[in-house]
N, CA, C and O atoms as a printed pandas DataFrame, in Angstrom:
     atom_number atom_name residue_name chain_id  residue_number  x_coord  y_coord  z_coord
0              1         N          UNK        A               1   96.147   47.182   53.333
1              2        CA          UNK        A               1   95.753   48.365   54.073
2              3         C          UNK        A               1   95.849   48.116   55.574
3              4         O          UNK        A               1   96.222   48.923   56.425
4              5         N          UNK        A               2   95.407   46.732   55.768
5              6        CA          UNK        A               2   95.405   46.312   57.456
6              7         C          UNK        A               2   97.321   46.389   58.293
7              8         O          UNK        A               2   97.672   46.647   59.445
8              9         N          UNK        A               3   97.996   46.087   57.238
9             10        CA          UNK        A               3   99.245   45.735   57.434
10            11         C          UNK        A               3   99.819   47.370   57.635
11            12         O          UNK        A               3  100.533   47.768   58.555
12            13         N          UNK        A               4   99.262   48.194   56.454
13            14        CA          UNK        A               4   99.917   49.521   56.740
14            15         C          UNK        A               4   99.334   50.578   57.673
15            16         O          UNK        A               4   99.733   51.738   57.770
16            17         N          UNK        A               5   98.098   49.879   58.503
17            18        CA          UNK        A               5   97.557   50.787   59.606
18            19         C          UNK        A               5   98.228   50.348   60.899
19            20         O          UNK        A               5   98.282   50.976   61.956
20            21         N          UNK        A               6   98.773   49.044   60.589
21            22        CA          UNK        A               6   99.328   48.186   61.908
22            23         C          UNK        A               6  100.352   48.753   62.134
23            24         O          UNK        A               6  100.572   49.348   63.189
24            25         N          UNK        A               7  101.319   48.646   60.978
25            26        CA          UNK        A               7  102.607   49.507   60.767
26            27         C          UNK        A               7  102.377   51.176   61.631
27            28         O          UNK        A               7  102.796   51.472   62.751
28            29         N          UNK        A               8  101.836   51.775   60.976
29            30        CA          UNK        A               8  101.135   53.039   61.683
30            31         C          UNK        A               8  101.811   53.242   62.935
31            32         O          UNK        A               8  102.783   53.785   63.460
32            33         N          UNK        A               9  100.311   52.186   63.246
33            34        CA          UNK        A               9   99.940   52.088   64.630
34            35         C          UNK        A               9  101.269   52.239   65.551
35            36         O          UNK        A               9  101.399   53.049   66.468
36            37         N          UNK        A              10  102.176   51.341   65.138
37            38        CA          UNK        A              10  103.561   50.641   66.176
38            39         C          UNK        A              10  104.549   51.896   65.967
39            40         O          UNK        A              10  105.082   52.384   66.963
40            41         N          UNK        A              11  104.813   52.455   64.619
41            42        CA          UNK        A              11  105.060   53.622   64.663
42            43         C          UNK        A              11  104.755   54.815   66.205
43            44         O          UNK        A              11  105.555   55.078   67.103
44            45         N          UNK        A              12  103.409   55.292   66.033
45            46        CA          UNK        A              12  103.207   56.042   66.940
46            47         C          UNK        A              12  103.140   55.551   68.377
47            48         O          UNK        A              12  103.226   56.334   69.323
48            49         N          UNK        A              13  102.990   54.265   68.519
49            50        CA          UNK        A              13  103.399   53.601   69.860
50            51         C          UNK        A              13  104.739   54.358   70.298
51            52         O          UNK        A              13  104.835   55.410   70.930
52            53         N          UNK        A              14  105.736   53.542   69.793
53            54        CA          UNK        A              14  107.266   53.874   69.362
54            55         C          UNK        A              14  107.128   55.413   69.752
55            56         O          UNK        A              14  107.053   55.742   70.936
56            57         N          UNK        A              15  107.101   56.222   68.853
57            58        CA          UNK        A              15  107.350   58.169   68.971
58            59         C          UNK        A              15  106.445   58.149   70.340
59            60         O          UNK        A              15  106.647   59.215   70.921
60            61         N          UNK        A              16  105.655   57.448   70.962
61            62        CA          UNK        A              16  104.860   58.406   72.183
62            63         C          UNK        A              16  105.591   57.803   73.075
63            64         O          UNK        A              16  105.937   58.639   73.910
64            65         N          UNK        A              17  106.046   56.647   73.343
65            66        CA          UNK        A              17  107.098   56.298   74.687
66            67         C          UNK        A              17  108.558   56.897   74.285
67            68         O          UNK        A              17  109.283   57.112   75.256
68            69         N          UNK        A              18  108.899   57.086   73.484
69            70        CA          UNK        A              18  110.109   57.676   72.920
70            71         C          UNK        A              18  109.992   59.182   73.483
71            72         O          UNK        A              18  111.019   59.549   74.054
72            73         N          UNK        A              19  109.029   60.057   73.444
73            74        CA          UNK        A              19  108.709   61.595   73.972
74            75         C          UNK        A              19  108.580   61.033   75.107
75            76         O          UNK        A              19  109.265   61.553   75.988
76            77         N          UNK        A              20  107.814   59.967   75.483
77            78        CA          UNK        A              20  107.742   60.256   77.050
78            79         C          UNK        A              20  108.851   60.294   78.003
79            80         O          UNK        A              20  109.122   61.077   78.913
80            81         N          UNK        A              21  109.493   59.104   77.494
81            82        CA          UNK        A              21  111.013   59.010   78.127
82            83         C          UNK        A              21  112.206   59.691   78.072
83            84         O          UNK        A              21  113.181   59.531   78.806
84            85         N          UNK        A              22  112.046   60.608   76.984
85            86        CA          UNK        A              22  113.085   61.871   76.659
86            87         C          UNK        A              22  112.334   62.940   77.814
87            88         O          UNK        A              22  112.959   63.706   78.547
88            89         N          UNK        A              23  111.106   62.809   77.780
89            90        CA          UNK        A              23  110.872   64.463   78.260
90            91         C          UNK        A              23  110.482   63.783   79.968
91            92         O          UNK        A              23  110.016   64.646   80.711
92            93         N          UNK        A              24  110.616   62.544   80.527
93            94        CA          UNK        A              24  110.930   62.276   81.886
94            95         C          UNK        A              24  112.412   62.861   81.978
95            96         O          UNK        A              24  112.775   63.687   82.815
96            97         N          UNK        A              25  112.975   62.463   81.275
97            98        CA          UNK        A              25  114.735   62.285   81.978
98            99         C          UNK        A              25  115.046   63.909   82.439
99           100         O          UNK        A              25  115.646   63.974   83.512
100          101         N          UNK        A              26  114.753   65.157   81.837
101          102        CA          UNK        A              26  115.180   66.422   81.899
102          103         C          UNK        A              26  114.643   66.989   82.989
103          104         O          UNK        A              26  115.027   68.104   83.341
104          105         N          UNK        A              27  113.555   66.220   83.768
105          106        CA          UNK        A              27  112.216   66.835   84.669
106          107         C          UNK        A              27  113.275   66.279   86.110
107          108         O          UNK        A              27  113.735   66.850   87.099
108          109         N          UNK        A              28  113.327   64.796   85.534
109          110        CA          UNK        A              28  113.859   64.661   86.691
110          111         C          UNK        A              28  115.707   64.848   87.221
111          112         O          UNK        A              28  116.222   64.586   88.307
112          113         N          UNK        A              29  116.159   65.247   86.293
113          114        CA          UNK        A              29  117.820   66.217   86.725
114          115         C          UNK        A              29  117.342   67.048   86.932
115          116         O          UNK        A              29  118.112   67.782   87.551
116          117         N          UNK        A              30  116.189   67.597   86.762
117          118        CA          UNK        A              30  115.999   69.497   87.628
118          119         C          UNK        A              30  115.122   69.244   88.543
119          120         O          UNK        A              30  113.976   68.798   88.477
120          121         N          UNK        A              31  116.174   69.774   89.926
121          122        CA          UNK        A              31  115.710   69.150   91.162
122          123         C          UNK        A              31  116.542   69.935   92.041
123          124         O          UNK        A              31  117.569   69.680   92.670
124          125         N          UNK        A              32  115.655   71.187   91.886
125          126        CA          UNK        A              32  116.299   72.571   92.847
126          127         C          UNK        A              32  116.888   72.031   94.475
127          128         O          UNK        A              32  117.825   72.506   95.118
128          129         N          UNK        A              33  116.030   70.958   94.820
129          130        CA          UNK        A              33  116.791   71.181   96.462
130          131         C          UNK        A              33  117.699   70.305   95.871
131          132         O          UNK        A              33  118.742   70.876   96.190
132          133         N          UNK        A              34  118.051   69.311   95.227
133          134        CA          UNK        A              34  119.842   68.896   94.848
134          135         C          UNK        A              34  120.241   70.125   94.501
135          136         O          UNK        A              34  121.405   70.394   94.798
136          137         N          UNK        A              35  119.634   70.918   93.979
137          138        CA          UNK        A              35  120.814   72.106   93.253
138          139         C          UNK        A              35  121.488   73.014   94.256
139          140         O          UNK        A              35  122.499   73.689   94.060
140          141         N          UNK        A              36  120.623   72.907   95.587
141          142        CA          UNK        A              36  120.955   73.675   96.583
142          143         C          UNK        A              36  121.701   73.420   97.197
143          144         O          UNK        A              36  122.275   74.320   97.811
144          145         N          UNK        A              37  122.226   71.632   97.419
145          146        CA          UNK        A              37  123.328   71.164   97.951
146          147         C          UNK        A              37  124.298   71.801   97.155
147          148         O          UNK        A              37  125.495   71.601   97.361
148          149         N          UNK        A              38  124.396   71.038   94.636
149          150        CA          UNK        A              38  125.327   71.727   94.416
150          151         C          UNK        A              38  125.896   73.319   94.925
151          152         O          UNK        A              38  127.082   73.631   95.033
152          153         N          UNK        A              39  124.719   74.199   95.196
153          154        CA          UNK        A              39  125.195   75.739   95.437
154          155         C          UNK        A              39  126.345   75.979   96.418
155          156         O          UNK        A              39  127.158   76.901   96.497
156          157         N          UNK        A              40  126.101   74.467   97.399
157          158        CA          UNK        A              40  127.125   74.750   98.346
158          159         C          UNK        A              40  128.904   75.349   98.259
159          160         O          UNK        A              40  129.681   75.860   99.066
160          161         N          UNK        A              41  128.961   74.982   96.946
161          162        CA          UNK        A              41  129.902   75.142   96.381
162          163         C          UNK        A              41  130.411   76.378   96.115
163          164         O          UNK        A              41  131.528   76.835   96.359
164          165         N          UNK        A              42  129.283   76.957   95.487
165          166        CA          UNK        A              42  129.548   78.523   95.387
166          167         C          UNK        A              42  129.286   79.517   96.772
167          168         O          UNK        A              42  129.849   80.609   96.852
168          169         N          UNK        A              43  128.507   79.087   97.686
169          170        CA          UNK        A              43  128.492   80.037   98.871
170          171         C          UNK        A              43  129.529   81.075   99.180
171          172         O          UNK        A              43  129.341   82.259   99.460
172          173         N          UNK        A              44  130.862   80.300   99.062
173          174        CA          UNK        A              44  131.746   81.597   99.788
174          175         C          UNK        A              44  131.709   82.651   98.859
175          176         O          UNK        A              44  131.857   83.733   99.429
176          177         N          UNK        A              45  131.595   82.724   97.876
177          178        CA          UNK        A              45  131.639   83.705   97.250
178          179         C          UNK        A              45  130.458   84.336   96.556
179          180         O          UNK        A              45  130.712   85.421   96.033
180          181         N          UNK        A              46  129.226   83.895   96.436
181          182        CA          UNK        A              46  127.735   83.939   96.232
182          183         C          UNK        A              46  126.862   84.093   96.843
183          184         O          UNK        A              46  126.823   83.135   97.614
184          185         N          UNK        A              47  125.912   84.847   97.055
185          186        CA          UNK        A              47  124.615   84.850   97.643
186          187         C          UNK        A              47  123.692   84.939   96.588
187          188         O          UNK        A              47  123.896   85.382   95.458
188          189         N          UNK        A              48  122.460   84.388   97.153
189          190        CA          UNK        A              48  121.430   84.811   96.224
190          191         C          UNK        A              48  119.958   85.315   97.061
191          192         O          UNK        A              48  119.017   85.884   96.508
192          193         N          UNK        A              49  120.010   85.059   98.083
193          194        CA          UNK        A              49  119.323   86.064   98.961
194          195         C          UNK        A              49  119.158   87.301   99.219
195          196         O          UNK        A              49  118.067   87.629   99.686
196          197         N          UNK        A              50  119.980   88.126   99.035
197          198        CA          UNK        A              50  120.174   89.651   99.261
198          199         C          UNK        A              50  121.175   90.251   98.168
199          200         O          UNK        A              50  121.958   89.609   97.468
200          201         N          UNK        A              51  120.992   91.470   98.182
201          202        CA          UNK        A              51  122.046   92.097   97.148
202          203         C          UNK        A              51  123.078   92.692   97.463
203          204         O          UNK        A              51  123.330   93.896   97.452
204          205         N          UNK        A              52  123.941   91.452   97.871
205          206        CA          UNK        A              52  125.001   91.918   98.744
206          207         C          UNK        A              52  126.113   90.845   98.147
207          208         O          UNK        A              52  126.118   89.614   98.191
208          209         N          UNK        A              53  127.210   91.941   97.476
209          210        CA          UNK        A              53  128.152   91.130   96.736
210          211         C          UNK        A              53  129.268   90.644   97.730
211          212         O          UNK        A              53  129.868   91.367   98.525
212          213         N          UNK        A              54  129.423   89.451   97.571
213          214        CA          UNK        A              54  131.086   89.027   98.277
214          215         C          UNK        A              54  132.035   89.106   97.567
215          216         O          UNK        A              54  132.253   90.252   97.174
216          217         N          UNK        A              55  133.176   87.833   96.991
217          218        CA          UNK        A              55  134.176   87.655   96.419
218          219         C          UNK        A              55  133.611   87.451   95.090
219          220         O          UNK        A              55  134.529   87.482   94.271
220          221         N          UNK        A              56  132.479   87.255   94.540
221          222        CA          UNK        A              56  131.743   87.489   93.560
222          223         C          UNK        A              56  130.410   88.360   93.703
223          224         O          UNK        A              56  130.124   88.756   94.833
224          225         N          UNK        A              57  129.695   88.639   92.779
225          226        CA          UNK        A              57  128.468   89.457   92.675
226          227         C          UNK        A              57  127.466   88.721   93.426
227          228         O          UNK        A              57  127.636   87.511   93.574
228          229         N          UNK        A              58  126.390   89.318   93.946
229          230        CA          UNK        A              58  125.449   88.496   94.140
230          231         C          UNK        A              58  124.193   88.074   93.089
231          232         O          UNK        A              58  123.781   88.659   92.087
232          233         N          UNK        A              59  123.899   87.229   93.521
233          234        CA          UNK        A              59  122.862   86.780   92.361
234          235         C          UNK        A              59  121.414   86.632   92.002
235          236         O          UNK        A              59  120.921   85.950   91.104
236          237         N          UNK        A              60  120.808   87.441   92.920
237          238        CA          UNK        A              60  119.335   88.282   92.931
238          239         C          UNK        A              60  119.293   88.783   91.718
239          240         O          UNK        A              60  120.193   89.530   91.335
240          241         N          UNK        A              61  117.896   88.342   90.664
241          242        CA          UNK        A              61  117.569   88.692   89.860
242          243         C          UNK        A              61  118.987   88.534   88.276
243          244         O          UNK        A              61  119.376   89.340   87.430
244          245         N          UNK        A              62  119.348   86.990   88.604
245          246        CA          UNK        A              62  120.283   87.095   87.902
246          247         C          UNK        A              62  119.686   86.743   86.926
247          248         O          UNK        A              62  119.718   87.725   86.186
248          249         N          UNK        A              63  118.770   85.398   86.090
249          250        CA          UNK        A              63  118.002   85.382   85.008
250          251         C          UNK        A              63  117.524   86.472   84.142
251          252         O          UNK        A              63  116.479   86.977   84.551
252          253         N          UNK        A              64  118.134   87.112   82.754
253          254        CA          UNK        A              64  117.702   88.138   81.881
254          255         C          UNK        A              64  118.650   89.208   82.475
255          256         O          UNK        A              64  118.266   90.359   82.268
256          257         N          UNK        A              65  119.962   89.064   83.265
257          258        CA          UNK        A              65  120.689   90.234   83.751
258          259         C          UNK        A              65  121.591   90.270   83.016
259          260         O          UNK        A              65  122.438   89.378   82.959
260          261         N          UNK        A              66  121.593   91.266   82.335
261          262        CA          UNK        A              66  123.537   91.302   81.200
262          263         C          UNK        A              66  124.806   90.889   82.515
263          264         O          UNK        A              66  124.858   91.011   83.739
264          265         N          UNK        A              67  125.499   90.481   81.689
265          266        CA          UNK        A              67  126.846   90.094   82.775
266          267         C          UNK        A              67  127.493   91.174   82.802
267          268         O          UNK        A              67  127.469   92.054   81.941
268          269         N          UNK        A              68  128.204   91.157   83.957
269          270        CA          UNK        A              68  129.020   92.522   84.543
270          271         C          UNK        A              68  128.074   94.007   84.665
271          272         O          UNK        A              68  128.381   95.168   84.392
272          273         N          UNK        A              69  126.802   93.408   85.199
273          274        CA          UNK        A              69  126.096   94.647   85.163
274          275         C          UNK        A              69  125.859   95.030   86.615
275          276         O          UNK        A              69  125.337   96.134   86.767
276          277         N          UNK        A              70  126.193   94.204   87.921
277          278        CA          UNK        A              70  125.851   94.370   89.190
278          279         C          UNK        A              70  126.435   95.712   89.852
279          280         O          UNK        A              70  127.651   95.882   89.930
280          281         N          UNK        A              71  125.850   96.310   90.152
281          282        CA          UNK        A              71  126.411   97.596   90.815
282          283         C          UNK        A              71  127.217   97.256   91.750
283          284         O          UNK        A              71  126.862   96.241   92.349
284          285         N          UNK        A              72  128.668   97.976   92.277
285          286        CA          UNK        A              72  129.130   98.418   93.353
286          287         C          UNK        A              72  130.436   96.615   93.013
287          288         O          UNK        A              72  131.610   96.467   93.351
288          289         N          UNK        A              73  129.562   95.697   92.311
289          290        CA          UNK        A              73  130.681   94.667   92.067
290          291         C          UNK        A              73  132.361   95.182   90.956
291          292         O          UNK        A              73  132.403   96.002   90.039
292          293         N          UNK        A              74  133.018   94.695   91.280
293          294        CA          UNK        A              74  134.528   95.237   90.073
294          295         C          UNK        A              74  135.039   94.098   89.152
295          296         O          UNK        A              74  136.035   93.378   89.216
296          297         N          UNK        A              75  134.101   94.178   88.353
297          298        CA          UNK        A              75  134.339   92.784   87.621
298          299         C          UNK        A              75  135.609   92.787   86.424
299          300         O          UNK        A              75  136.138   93.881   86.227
300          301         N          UNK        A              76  136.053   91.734   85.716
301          302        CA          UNK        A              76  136.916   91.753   84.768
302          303         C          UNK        A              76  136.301   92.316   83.480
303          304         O          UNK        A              76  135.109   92.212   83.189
304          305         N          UNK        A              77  137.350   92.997   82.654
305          306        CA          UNK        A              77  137.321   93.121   81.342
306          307         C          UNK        A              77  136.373   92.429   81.006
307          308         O          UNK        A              77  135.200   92.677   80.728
308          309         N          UNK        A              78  137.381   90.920   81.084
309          310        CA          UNK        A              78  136.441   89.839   80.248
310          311         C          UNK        A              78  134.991   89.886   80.472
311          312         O          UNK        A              78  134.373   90.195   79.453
312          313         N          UNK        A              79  134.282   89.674   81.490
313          314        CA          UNK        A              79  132.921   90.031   81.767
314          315         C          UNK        A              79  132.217   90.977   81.709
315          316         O          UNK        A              79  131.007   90.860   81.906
316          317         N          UNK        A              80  132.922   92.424   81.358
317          318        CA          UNK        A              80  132.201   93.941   81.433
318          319         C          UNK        A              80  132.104   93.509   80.104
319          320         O          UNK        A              80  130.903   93.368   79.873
320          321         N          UNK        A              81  132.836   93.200   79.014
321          322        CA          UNK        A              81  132.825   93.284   77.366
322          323         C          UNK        A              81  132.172   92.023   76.981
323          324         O          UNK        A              81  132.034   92.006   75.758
324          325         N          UNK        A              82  131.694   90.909   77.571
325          326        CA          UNK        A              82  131.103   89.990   77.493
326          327         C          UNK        A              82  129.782   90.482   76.976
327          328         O          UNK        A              82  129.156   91.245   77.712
328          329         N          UNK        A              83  129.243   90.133   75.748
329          330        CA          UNK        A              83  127.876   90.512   75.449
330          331         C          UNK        A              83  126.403   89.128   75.835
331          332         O          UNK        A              83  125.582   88.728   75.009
332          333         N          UNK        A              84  126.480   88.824   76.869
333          334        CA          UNK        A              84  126.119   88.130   78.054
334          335         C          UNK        A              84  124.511   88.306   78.508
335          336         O          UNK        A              84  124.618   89.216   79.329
336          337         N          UNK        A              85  123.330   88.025   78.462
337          338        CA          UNK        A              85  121.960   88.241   78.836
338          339         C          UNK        A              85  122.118   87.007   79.827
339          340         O          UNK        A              85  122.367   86.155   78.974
340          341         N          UNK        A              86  122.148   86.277   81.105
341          342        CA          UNK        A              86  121.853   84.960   81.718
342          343         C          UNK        A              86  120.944   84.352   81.153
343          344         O          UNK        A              86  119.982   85.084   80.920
344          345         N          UNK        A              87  120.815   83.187   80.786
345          346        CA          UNK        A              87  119.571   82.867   80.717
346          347         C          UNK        A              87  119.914   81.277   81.505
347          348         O          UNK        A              87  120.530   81.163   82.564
348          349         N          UNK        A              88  119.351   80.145   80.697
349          350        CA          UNK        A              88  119.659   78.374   81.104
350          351         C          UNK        A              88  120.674   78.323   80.317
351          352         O          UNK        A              88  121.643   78.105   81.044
352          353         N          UNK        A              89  121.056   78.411   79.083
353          354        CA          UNK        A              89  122.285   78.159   78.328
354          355         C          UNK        A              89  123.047   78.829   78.336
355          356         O          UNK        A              89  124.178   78.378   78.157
356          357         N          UNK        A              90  122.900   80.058   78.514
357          358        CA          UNK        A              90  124.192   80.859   79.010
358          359         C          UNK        A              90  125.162   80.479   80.078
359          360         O          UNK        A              90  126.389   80.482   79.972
360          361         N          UNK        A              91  124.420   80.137   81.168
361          362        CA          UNK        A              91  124.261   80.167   82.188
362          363         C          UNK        A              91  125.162   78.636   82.440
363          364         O          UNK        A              91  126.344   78.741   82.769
364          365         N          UNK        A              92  124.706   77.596   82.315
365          366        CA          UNK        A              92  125.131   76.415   81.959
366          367         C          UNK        A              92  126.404   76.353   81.181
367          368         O          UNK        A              92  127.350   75.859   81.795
368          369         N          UNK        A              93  126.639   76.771   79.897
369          370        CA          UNK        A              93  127.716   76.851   79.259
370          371         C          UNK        A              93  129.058   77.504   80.641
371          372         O          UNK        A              93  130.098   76.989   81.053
372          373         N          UNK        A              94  128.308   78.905   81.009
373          374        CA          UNK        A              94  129.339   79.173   81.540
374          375         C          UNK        A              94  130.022   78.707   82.900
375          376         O          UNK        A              94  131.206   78.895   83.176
376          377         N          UNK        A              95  128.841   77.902   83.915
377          378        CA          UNK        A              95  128.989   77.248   85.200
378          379         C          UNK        A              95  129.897   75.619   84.090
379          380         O          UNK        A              95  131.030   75.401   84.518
380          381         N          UNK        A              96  129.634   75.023   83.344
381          382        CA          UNK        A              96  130.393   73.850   82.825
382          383         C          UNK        A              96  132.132   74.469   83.060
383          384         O          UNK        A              96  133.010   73.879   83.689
384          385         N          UNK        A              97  132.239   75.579   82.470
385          386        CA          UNK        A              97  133.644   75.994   82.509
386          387         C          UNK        A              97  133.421   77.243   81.705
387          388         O          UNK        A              97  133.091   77.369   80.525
388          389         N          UNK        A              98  133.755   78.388   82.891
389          390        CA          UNK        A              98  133.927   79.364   83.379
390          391         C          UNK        A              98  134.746   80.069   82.338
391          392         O          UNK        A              98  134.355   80.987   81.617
392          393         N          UNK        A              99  136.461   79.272   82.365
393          394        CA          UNK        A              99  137.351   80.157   81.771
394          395         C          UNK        A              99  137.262   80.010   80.401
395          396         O          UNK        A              99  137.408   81.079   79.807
396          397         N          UNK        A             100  136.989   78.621   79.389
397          398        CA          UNK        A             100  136.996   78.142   78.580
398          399         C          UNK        A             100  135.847   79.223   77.844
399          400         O          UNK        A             100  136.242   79.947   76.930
400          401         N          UNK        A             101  134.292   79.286   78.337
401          402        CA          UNK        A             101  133.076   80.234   77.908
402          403         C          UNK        A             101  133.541   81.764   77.908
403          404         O          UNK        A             101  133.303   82.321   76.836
404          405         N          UNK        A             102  134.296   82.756   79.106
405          406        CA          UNK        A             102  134.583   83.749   78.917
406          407         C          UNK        A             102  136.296   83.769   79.319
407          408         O          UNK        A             102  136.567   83.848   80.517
408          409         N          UNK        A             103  137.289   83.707   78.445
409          410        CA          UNK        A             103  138.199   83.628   78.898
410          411         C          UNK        A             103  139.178   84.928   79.079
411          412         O          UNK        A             103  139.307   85.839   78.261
412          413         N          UNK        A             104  139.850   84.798   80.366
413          414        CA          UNK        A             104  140.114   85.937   81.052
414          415         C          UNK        A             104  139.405   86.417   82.251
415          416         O          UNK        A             104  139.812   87.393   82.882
416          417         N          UNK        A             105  138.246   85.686   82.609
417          418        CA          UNK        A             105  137.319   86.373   83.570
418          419         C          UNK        A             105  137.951   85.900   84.828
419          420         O          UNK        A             105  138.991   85.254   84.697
420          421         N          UNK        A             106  137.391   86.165   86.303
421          422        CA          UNK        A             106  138.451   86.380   87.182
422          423         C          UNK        A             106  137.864   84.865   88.016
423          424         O          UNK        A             106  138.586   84.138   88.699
424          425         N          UNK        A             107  136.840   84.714   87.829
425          426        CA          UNK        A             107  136.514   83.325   88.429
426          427         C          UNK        A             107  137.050   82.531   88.707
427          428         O          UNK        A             107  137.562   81.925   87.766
428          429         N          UNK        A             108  137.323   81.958   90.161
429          430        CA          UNK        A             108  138.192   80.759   90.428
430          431         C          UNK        A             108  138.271   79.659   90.296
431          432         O          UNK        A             108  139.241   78.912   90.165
432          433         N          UNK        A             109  136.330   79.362   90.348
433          434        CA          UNK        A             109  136.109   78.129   90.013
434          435         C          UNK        A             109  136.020   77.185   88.819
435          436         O          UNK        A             109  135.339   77.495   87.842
436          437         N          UNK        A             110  136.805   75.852   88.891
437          438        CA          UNK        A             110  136.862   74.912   87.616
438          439         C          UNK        A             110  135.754   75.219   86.921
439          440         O          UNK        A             110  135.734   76.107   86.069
440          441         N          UNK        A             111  134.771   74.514   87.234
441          442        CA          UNK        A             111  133.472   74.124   86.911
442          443         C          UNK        A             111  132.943   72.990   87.234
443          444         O          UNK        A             111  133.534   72.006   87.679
444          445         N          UNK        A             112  131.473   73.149   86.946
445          446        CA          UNK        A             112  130.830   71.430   87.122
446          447         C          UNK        A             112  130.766   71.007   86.274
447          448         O          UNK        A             112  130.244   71.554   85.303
448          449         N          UNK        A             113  131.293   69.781   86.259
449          450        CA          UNK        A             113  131.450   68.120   85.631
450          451         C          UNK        A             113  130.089   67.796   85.093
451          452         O          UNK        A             113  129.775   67.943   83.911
452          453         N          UNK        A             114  129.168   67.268   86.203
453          454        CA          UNK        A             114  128.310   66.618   85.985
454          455         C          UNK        A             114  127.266   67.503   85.694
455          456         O          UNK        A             114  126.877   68.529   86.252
456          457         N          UNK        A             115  126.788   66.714   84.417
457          458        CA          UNK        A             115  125.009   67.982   83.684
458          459         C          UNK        A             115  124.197   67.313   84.591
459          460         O          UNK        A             115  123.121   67.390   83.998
460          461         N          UNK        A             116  123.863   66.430   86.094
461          462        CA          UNK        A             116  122.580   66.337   86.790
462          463         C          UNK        A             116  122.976   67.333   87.524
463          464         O          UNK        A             116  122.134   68.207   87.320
464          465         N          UNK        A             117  123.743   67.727   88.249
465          466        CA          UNK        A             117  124.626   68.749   89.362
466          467         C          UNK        A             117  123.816   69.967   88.327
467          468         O          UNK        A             117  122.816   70.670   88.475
468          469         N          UNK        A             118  124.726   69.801   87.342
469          470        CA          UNK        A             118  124.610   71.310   86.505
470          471         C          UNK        A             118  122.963   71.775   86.455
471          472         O          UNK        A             118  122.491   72.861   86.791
472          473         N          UNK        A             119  122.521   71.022   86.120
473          474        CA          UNK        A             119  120.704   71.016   85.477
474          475         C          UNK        A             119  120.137   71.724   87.220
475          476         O          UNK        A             119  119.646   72.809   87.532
476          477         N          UNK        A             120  120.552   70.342   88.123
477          478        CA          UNK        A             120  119.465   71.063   89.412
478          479         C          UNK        A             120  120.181   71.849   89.796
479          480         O          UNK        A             120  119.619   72.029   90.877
480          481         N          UNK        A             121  121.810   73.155   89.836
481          482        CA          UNK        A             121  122.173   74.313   90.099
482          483         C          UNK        A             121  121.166   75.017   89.396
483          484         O          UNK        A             121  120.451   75.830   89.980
484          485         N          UNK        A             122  121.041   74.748   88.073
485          486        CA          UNK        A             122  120.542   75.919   87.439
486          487         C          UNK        A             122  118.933   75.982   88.026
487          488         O          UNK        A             122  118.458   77.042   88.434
488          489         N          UNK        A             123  118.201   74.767   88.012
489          490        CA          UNK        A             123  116.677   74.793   88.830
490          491         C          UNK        A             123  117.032   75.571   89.906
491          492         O          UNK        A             123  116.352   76.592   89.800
492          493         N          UNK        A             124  117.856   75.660   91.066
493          494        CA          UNK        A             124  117.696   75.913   92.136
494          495         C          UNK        A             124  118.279   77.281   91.715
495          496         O          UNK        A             124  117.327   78.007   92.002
496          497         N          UNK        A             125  119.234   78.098   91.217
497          498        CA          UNK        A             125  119.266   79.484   90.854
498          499         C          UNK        A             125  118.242   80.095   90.589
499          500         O          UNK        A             125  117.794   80.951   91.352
500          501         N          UNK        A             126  117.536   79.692   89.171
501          502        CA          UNK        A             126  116.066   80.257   88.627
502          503         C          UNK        A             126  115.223   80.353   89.947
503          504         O          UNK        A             126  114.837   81.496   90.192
504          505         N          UNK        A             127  114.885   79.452   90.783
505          506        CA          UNK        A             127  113.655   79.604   91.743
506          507         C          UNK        A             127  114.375   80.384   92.906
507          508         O          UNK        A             127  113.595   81.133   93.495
508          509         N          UNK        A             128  115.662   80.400   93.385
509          510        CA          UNK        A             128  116.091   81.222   94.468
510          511         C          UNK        A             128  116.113   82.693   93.796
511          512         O          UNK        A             128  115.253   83.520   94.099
512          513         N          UNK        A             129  116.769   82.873   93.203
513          514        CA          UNK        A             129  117.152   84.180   92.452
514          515         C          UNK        A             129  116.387   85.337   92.088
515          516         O          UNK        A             129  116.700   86.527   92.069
516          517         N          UNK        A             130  115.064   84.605   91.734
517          518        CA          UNK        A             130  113.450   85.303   90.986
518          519         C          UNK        A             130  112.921   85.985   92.282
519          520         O          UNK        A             130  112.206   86.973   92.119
520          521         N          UNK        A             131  113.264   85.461   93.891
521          522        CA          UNK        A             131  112.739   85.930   94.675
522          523         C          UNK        A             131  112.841   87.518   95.103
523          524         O          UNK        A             131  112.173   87.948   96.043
């Protein structure tokens, strides 16, 4: 009985540094002011301050927004018929690569490579965007 409480024991040792260290790693790739450097990227064609579209839509209140729904923007096919809500995985899937997630859409950009880039864009969208 002593042997199978010990066992136990090392068990739940094991699973609680195992959660801890899974659920550090995700906290710390989301890290809105890195994401704000990544944003740099999108500027010329993005805002998320005002609702004022450039060479893309702007992105005020983009979290829970169907795609191709921005007024006064002229978006592609591909994105008006896109059945699209933003959310983190949407969102992600489609910043990884753009053409590959909706293909045909008019977007210029490749995409981002890297999921720490990707993770703190998306932190720093959610908290700019909501404003």
């Amino acid at each position: 009985m002593r042997k199978l409480l010990a066992a136990c024991s090392g068990c739940l040792m094991i699973a609680a540094v195992s959660t801890a260290m899974m659920s550090a790693g995700p906290a710390r790739a989301q890290d809105a002011d890195a994401g704000k450097r990544v944003f740099n990227q999108c500027r010329a064609c993005h805002v998320v301050d005002q609702e004022t579209n450039r060479v893309g839509p702007h992105l005020v209140g983009l979290f829970g927004r169907k795609a191709g729904s921005v007024e006064g923007f002229r978006y592609s096919e591909a994105i008006q018929n896109a059945d699209i809500t933003w959310d983190e995985e949407s969102l992600s899937n489609y910043l990884k690569d753009p053409k590959g997630f909706i293909p045909g859409n008019k977007m210029a950009f490749a995409g981002i490579r890297k999921d720490d880039d990707l993770n703190n864009l998306i932190a720093y969208l959610k908290a700019e965007t909501a404003k």
